[in-house]
TISEFI-532850 format. One record per residue: residue number from 1; x, y, z negated of N, C-alpha, C in turn. Coordinates in nm, 2 decimals, decimal comma, always signed. Layout:
<nuzas>
    k      nu      nv      nw     cau     cav     caw      cu      cv      cw
  NUM       X       Y       Z       X       Y       Z       X       Y       Z
...
</nuzas>
This chain:
<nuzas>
    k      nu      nv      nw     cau     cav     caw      cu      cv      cw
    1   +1,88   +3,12   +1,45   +1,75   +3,10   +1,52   +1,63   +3,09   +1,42
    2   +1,53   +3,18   +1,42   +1,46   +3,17   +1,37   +1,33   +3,09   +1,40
    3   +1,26   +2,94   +1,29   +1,19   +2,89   +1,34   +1,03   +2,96   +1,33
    4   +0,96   +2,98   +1,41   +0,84   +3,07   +1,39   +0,74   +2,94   +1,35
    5   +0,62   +2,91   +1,28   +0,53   +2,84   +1,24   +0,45   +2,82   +1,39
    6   +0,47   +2,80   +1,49   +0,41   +2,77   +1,62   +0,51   +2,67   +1,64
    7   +0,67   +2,69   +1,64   +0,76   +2,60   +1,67   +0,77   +2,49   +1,59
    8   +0,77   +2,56   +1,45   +0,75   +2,41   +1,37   +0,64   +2,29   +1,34
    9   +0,54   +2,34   +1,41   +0,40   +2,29   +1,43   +0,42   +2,22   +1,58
   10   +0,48   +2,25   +1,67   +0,50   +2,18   +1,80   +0,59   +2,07   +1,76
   11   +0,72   +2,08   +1,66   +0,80   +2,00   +1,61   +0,77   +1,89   +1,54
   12   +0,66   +1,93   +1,45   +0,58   +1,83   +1,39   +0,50   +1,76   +1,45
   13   +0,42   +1,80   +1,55   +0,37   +1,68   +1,66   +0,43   +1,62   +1,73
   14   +0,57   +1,67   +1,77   +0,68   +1,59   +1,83   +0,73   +1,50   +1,74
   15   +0,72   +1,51   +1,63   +0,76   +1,39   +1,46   +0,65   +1,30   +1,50
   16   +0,56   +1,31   +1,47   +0,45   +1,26   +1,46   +0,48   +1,12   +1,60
   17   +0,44   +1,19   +1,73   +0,41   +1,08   +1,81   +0,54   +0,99   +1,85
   18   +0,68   +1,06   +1,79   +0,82   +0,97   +1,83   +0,82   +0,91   +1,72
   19   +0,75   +0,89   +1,60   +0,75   +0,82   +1,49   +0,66   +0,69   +1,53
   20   +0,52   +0,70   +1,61   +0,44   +0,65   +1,61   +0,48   +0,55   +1,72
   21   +0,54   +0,61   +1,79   +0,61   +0,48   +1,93   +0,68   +0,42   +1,87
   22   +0,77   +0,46   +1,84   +0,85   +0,35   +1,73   +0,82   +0,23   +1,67
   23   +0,69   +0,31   +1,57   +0,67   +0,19   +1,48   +0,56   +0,06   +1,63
   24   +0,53   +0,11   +1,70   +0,43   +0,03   +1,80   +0,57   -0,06   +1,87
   25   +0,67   -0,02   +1,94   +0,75   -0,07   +1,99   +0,84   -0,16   +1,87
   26   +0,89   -0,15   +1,74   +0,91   -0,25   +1,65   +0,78   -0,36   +1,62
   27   +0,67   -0,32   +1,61   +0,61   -0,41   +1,61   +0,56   -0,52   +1,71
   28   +0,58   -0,50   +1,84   +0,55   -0,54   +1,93   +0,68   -0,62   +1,95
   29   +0,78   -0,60   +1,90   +0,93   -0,68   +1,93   +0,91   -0,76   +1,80
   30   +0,85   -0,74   +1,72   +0,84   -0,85   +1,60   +0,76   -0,96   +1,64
   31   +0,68   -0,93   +1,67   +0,61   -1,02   +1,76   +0,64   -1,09   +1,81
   32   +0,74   -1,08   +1,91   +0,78   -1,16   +2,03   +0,89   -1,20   +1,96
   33   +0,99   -1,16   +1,86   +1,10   -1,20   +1,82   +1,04   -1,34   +1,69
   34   +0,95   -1,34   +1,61   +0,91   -1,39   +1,52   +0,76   -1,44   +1,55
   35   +0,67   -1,51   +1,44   +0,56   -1,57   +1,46   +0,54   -1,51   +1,29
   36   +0,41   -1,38   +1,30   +0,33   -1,34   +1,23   +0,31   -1,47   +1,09
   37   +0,33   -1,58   +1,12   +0,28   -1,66   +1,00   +0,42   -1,74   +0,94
   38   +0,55   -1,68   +1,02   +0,64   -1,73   +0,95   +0,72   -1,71   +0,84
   39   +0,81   -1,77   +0,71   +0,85   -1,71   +0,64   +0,89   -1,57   +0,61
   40   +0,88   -1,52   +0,50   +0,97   -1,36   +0,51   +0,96   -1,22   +0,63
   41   +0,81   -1,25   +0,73   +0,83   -1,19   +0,86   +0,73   -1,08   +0,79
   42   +0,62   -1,09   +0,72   +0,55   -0,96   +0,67   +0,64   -0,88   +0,62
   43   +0,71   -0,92   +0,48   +0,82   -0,81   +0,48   +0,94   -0,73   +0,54
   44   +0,98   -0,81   +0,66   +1,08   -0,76   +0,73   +0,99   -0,68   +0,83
   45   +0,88   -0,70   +0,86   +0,81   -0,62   +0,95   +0,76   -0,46   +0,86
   46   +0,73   -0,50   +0,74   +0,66   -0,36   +0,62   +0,84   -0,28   +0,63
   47   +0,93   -0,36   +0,63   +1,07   -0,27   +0,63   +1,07   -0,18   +0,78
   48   +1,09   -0,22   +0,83   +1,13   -0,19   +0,99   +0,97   -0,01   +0,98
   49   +0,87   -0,08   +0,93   +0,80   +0,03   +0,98   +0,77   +0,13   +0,89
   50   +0,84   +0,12   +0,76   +0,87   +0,24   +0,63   +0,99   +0,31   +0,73
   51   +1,11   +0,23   +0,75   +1,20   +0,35   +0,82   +1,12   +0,42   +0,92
   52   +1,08   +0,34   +0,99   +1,00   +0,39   +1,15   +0,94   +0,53   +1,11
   53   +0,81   +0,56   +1,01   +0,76   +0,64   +0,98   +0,81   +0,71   +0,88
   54   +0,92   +0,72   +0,81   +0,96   +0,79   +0,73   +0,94   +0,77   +0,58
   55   +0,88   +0,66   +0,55   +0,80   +0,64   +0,41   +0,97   +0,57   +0,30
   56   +0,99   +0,66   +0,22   +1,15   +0,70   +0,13   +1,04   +0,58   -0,02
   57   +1,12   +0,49   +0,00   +1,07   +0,41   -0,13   +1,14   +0,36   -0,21
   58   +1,11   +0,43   -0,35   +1,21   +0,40   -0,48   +1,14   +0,32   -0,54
   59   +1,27   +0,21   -0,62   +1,15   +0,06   -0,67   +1,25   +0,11   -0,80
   60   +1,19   +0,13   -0,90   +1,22   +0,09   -1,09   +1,15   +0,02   -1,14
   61   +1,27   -0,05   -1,17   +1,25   -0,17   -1,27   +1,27   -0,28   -1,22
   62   +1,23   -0,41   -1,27   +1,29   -0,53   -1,20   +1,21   -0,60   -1,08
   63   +1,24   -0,63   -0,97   +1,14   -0,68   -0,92   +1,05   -0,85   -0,95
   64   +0,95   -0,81   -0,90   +0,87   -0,96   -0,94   +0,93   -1,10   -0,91
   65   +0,93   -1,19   -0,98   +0,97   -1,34   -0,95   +0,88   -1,37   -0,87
   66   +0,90   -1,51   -0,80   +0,84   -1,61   -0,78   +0,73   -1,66   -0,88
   67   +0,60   -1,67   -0,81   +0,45   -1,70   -0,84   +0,44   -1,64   -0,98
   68   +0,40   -1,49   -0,98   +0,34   -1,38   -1,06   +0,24   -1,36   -0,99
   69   +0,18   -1,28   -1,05   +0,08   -1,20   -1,03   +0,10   -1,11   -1,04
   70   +0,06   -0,97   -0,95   +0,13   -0,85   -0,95   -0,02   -0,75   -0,92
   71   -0,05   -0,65   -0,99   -0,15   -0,58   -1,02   -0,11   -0,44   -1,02
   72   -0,20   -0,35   -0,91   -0,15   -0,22   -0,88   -0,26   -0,13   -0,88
   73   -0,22   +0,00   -0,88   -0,30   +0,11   -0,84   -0,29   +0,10   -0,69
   74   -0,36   +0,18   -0,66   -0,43   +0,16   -0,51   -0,41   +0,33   -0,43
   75   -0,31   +0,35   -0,33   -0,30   +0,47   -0,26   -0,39   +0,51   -0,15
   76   -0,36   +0,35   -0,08   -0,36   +0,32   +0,06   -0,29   +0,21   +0,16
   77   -0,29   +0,25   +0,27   -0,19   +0,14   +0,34   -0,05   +0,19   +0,32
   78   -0,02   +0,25   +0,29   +0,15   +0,31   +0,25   +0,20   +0,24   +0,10
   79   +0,08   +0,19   +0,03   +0,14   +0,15   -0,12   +0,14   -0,01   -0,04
   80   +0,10   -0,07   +0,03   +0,12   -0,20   +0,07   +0,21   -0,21   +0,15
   81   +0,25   -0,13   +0,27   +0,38   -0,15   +0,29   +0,49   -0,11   +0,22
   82   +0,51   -0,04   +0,12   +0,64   -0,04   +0,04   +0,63   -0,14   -0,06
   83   +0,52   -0,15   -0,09   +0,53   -0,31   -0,18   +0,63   -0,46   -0,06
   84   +0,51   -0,47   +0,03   +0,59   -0,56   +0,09   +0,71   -0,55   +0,15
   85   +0,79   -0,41   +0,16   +0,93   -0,41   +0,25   +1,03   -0,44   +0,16
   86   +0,98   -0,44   +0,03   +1,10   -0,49   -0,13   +1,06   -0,63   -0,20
   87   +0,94   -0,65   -0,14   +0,92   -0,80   -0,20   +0,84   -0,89   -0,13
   88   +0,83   -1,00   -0,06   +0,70   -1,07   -0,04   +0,64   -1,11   -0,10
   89   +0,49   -1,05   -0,08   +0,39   -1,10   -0,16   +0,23   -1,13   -0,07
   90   +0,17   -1,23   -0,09   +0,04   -1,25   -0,05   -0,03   -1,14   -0,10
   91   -0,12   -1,07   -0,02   -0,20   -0,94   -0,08   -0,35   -1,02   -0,07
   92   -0,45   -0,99   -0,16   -0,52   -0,97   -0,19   -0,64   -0,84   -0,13
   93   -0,67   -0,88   +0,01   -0,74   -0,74   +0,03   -0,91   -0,74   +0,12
   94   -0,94   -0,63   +0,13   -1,05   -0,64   +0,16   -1,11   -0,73   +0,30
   95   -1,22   -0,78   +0,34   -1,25   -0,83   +0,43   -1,26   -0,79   +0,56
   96   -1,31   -0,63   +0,56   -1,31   -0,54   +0,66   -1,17   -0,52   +0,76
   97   -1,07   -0,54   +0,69   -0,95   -0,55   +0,76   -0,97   -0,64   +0,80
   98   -0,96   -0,77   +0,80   -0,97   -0,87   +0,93   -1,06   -0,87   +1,02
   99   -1,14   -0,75   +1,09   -1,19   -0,69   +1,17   -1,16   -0,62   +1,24
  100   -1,02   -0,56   +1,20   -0,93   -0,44   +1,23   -0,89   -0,49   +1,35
  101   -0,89   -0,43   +1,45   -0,82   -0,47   +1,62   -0,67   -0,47   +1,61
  102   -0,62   -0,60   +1,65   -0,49   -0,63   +1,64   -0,44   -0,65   +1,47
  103   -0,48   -0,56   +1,38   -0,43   -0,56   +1,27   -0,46   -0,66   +1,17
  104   -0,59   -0,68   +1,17   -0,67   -0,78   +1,11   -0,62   -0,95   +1,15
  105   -0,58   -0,93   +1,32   -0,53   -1,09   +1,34   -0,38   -1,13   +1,27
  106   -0,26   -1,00   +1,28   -0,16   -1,01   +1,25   -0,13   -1,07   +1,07
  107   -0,29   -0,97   +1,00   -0,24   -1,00   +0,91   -0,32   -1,10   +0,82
  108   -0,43   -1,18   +0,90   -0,46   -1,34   +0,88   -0,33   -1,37   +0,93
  109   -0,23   -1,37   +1,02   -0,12   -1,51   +1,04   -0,02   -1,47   +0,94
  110   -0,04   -1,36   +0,88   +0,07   -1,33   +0,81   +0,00   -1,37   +0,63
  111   -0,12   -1,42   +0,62   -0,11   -1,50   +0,52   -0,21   -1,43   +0,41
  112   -0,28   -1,33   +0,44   -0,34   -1,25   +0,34   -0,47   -1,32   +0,34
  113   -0,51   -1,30   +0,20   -0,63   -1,35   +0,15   -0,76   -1,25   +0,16
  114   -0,90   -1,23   +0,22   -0,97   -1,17   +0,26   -1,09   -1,19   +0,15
  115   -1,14   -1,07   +0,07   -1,25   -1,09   +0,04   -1,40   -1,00   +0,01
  116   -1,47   -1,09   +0,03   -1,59   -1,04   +0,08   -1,63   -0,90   -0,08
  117   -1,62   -0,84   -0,09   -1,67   -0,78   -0,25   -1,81   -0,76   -0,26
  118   -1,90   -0,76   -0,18   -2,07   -0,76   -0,20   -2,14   -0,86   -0,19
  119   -2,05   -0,99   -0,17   -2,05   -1,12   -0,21   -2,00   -1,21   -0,34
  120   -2,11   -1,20   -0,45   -2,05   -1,24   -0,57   -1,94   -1,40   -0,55
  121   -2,03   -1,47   -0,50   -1,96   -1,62   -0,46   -1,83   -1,66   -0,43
  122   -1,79   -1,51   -0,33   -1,67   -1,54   -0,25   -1,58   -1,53   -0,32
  123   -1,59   -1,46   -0,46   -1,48   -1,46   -0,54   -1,40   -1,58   -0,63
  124   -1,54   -1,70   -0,61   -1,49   -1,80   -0,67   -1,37   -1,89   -0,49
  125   -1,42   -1,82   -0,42   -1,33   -1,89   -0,31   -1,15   -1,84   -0,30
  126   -1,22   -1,71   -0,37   -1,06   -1,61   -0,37   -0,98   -1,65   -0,46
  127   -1,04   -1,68   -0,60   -0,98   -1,76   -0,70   -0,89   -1,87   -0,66
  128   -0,94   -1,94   -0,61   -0,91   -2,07   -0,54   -0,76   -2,06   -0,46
  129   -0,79   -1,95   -0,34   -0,70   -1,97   -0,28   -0,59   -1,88   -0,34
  130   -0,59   -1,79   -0,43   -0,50   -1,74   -0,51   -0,42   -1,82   -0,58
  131   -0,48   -1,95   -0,67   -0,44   -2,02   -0,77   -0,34   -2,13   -0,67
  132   -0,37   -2,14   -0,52   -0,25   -2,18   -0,48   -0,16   -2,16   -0,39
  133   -0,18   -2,04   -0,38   -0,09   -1,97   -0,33   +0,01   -1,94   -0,42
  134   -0,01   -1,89   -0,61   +0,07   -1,92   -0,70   +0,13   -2,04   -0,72
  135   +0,06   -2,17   -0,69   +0,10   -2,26   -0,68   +0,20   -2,36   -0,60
  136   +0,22   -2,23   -0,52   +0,34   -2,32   -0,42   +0,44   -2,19   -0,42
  137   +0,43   -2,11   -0,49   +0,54   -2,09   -0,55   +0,53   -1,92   -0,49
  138   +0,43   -1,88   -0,44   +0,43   -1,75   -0,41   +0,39   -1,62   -0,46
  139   +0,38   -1,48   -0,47   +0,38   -1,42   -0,53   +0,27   -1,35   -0,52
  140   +0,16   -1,31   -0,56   +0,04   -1,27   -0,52   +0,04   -1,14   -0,56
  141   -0,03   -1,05   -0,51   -0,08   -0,91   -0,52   -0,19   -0,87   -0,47
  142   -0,26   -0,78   -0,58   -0,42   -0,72   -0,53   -0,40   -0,63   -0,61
  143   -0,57   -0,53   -0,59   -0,60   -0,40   -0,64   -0,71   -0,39   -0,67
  144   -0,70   -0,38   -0,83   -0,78   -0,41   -0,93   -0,91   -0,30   -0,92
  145   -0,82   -0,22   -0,86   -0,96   -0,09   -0,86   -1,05   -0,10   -0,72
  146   -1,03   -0,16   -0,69   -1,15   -0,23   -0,55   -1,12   -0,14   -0,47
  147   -1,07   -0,04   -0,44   -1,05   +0,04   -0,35   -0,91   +0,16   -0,41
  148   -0,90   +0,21   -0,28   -0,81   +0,32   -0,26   -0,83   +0,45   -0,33
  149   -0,72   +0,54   -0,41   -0,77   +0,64   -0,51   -0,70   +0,77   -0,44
  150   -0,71   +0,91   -0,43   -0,64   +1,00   -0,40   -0,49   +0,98   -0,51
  151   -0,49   +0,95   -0,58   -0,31   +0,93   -0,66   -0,31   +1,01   -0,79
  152   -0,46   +1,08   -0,83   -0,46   +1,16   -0,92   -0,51   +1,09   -1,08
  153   -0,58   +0,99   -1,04   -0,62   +0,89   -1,15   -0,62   +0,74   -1,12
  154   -0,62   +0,68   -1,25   -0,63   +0,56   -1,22   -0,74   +0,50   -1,22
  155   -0,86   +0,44   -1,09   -1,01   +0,41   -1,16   -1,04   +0,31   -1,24
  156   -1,12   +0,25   -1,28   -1,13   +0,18   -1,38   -1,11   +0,01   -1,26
  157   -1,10   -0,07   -1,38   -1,01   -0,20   -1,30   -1,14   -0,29   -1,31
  158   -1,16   -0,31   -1,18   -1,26   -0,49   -1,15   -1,23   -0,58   -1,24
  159   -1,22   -0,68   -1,31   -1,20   -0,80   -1,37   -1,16   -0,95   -1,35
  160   -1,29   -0,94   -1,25   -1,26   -1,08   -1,23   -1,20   -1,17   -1,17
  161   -1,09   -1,09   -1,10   -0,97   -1,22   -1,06   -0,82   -1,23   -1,16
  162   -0,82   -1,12   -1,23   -0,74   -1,15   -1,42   -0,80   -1,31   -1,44
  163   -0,87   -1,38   -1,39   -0,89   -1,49   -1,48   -0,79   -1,61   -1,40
  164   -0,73   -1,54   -1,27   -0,63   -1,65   -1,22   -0,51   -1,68   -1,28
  165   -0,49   -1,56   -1,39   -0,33   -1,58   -1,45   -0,34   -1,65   -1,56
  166   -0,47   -1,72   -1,61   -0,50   -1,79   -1,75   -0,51   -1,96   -1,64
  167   -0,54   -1,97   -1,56   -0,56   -2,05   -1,47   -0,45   -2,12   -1,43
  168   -0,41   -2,02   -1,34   -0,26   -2,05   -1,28   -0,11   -2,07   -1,41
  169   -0,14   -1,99   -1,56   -0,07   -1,98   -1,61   +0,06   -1,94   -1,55
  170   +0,05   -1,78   -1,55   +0,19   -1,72   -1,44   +0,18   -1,58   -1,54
  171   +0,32   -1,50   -1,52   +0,33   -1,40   -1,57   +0,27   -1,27   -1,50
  172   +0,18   -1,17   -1,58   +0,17   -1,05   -1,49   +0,21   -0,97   -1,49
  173   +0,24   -0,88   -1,32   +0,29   -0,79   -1,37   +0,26   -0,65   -1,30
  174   +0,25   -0,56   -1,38   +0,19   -0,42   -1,34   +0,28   -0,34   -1,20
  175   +0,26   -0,29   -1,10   +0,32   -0,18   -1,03   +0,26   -0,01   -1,06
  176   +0,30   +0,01   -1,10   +0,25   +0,18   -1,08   +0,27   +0,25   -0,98
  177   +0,24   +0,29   -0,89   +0,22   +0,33   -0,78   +0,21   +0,50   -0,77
  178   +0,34   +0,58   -0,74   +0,30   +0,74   -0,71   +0,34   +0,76   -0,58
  179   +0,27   +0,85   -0,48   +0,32   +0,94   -0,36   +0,36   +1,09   -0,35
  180   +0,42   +1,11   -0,28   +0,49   +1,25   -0,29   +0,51   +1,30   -0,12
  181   +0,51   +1,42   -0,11   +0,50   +1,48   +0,01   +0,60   +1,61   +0,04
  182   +0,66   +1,62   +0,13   +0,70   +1,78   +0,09   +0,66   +1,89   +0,13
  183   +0,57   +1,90   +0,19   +0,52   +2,00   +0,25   +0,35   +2,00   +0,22
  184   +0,30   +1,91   +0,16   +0,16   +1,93   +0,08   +0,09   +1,80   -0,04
  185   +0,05   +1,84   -0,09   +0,02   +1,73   -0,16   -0,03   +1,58   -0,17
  186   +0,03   +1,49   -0,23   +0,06   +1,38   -0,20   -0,09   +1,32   -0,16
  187   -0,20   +1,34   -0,23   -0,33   +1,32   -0,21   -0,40   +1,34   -0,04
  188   -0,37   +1,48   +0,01   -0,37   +1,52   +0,18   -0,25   +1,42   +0,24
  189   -0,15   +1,38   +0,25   -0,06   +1,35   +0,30   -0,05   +1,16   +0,28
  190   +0,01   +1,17   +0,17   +0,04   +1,01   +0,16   -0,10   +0,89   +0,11
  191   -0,18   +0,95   +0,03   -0,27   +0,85   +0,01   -0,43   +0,86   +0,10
  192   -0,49   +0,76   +0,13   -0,60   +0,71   +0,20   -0,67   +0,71   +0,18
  193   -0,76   +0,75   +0,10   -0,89   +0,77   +0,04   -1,03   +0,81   +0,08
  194   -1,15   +0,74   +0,06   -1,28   +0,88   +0,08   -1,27   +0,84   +0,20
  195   -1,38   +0,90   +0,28   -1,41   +0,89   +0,42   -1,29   +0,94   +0,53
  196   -1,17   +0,93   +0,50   -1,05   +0,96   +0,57   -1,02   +0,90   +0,69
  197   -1,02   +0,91   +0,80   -1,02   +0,83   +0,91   -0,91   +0,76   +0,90
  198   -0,83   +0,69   +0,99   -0,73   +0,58   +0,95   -0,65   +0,67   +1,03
  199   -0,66   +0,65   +1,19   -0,58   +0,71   +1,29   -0,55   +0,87   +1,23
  200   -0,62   +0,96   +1,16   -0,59   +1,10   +1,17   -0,50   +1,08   +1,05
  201   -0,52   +1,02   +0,94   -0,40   +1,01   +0,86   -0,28   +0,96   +0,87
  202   -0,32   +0,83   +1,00   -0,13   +0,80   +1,03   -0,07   +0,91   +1,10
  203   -0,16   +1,01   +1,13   -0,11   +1,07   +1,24   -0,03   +1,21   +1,19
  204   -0,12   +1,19   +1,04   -0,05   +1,38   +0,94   +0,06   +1,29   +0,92
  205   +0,03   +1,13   +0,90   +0,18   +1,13   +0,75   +0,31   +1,12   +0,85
  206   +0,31   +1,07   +1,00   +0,37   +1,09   +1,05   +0,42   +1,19   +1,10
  207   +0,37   +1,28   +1,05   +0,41   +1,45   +1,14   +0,44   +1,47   +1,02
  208   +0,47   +1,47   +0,84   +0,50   +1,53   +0,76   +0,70   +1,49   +0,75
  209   +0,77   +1,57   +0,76   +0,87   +1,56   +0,74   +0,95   +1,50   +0,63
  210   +0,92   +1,49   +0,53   +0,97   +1,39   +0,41   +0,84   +1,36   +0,33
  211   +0,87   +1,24   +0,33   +0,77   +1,15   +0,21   +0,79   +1,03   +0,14
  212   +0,70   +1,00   +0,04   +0,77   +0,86   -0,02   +0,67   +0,81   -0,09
  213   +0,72   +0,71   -0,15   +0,65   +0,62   -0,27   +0,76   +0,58   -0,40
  214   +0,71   +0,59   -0,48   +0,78   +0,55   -0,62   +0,71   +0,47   -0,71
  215   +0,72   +0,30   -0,70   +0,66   +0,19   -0,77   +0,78   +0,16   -0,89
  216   +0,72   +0,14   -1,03   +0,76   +0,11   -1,15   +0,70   -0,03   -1,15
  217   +0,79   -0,16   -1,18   +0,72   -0,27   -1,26   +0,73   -0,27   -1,37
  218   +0,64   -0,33   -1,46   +0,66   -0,40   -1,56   +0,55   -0,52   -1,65
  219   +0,64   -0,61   -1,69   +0,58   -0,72   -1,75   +0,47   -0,68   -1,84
  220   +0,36   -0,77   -1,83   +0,24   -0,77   -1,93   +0,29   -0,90   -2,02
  221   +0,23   -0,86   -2,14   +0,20   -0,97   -2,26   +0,06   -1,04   -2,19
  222   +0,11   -1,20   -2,14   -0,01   -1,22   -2,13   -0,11   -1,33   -2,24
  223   -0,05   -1,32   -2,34   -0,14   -1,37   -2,46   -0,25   -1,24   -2,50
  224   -0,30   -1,24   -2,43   -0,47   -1,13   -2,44   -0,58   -1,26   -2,47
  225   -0,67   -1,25   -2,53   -0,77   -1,35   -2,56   -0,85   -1,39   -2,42
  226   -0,84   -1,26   -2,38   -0,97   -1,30   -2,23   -0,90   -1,19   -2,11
  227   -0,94   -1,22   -2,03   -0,98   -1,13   -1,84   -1,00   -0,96   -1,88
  228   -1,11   -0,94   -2,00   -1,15   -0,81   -2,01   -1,00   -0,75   -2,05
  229   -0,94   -0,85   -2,17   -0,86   -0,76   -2,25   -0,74   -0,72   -2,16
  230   -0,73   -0,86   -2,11   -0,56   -0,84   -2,00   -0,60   -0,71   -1,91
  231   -0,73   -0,68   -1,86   -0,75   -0,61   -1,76   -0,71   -0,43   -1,79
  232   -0,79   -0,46   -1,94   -0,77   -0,28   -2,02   -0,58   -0,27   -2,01
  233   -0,55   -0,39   -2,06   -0,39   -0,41   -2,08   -0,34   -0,32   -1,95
  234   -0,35   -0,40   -1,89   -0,25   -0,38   -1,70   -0,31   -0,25   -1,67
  235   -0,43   -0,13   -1,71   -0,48   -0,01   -1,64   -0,39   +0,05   -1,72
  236   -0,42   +0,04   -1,87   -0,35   +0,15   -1,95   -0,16   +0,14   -1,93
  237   -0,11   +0,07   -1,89   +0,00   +0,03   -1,88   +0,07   +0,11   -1,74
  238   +0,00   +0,10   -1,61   -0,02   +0,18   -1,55   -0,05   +0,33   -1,55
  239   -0,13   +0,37   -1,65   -0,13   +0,49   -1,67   -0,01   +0,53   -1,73
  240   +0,01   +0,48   -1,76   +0,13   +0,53   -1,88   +0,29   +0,53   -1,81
  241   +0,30   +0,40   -1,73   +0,45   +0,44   -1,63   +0,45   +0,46   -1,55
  242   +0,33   +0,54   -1,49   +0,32   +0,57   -1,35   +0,40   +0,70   -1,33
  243   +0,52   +0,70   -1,21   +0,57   +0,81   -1,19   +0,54   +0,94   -1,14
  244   +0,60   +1,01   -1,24   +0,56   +1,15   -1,22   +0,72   +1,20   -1,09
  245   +0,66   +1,20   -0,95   +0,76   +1,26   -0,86   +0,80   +1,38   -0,92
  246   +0,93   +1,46   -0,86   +0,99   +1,54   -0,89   +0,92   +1,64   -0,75
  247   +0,89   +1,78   -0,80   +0,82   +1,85   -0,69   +0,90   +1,88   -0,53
  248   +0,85   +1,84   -0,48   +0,98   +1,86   -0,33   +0,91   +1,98   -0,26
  249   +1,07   +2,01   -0,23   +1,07   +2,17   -0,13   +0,95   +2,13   +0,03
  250   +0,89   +2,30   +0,02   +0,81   +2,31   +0,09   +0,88   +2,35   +0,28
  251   +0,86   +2,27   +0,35   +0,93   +2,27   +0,44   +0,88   +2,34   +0,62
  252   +0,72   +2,37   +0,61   +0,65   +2,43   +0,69   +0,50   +2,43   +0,66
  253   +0,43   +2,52   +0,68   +0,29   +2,54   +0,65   +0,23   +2,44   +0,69
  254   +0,08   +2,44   +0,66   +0,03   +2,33   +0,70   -0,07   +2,32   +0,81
  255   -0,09   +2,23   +0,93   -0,07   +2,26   +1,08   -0,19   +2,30   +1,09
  256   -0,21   +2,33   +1,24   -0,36   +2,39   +1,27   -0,45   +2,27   +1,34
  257   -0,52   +2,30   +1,33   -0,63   +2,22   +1,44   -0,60   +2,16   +1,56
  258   -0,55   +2,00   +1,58   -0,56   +1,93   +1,73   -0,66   +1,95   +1,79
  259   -0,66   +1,94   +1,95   -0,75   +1,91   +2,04   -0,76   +1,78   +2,02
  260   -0,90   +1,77   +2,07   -0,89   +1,55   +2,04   -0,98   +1,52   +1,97
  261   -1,00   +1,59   +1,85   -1,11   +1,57   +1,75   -0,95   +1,56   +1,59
  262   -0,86   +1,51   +1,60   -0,75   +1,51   +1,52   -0,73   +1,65   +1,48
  263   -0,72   +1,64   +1,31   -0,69   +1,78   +1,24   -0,60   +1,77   +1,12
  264   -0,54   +1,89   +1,10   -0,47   +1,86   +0,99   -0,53   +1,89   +0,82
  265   -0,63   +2,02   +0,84   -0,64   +2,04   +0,69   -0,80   +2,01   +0,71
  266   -0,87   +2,01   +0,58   -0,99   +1,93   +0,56   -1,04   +2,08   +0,51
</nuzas>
């Protein structure tokens, strides 16, 4: 049988929205099965909804202990849930998410720290509640480059919350963060960037037939004199074992135009 590029494009929208029930029906039974603010429930919920959507996550190297610091490049929401489906960690993330309908409440009970970035001040609040959240023994994670990157560079790293691991006295440790796609580039496909709508992107990566993520840890020296130096430390370190995916076979063209206002190519 021959598949014609009309059939595999109906197929792929058929991927797409049986993927998308899914992950709504898992979450909606997490809910009712668990309480958003209970132990270990963010990461068994980031698991459940990597399979759901298809997101293939390889972890090299060792994973983080208890109360690290853990410091990443930045994709999107796909690099936070494969972070969290292999490890719990307190994230570190923007304020605008806790605005997010349904999402924003879930993931105040689920423990994330919100902060303001066009608010100098708030960062001394962030500090704070970082330093004990390390302090009762949890594992903290944020993204140093203040925002989300297409997956092609690393941007340059914010600073000022490197000063919690001289504070808290904890070890840090780097993730490198790459996406891969097989049927188009990981930049269109897996990562979030730029004025990208949220819904139109869950809605390609779920219609893309194989995808993934590939995070490397590794330990920093954290004897650096200051904030600046640990910060050059943890970018360049990043650059350097960030994985290079292996190119994956191309599996169908790339789709045409939804009705809806939803599209696939830019």
């Amino acid at each position: 049988m021959t598949i014609t590029p009309g059939l595999r494009a109906v197929m792929a929208h058929g991927r797409a929205l049986g993927r998308l029930c899914a992950i709504l029906s898992w979450s909606l039974w997490c809910v009712a099965r668990r309480s958003p603010g209970s132990p270990g429930w963010s990461s068994w919920w980031a698991a459940g909804v990597c399979r759901r959507l298809g997101v293939q996550v390889e972890i090299r190297g060792p994973l983080p202990e208890r109360a690290t610091l853990v410091v990443a490049n930045h994709l999107g929401y796909v690099d936070i849930l494969a972070l969290l489906s292999h490890c719990p960690v307190t994230f570190v993330a923007k304020c605008e998410i806790a605005r997010w309908p349904v999402v924003g409440r879930l993931a105040a009970q689920a423990g994330l720290i919100f902060i303001n970035r066009q608010r100098l001040r708030d960062v001394h609040r962030v500090k704070s509640a970082m330093e004990e959240a390390l302090a009762a023994g949890h594992t903290v994670a944020y993204f140093p480059e203040g925002t989300s990157s297409n997956g092609r560079s690393v941007l340059p790293f914010r600073t000022g919350l490197f000063e919690v691991a001289f504070a808290a006295g904890v070890p840090v440790v780097t993730a490198a963060i790459s996406g891969w796609a097989a049927d188009a580039p990981p930049d269109d496909r897996v990562c979030w960037h730029g004025d990208a709508d949220l819904l139109t992107h869950l809605y390609r990566l779920a219609a893309t037939r194989h995808h993934g993520v590939i995070i490397r840890f590794g330990r920093l020296d954290r004897r650096c004199p200051e904030r600046r130096a640990l910060a050059a430390m943890a970018r360049q370190t990043i650059i350097a074992t960030r994985p290079v995916p292996a190119p994956a076979p191309c599996y169908y063209p790339r789709l045409p135009w939804i009705k809806g206002g939803l599209r696939w190519s830019r």
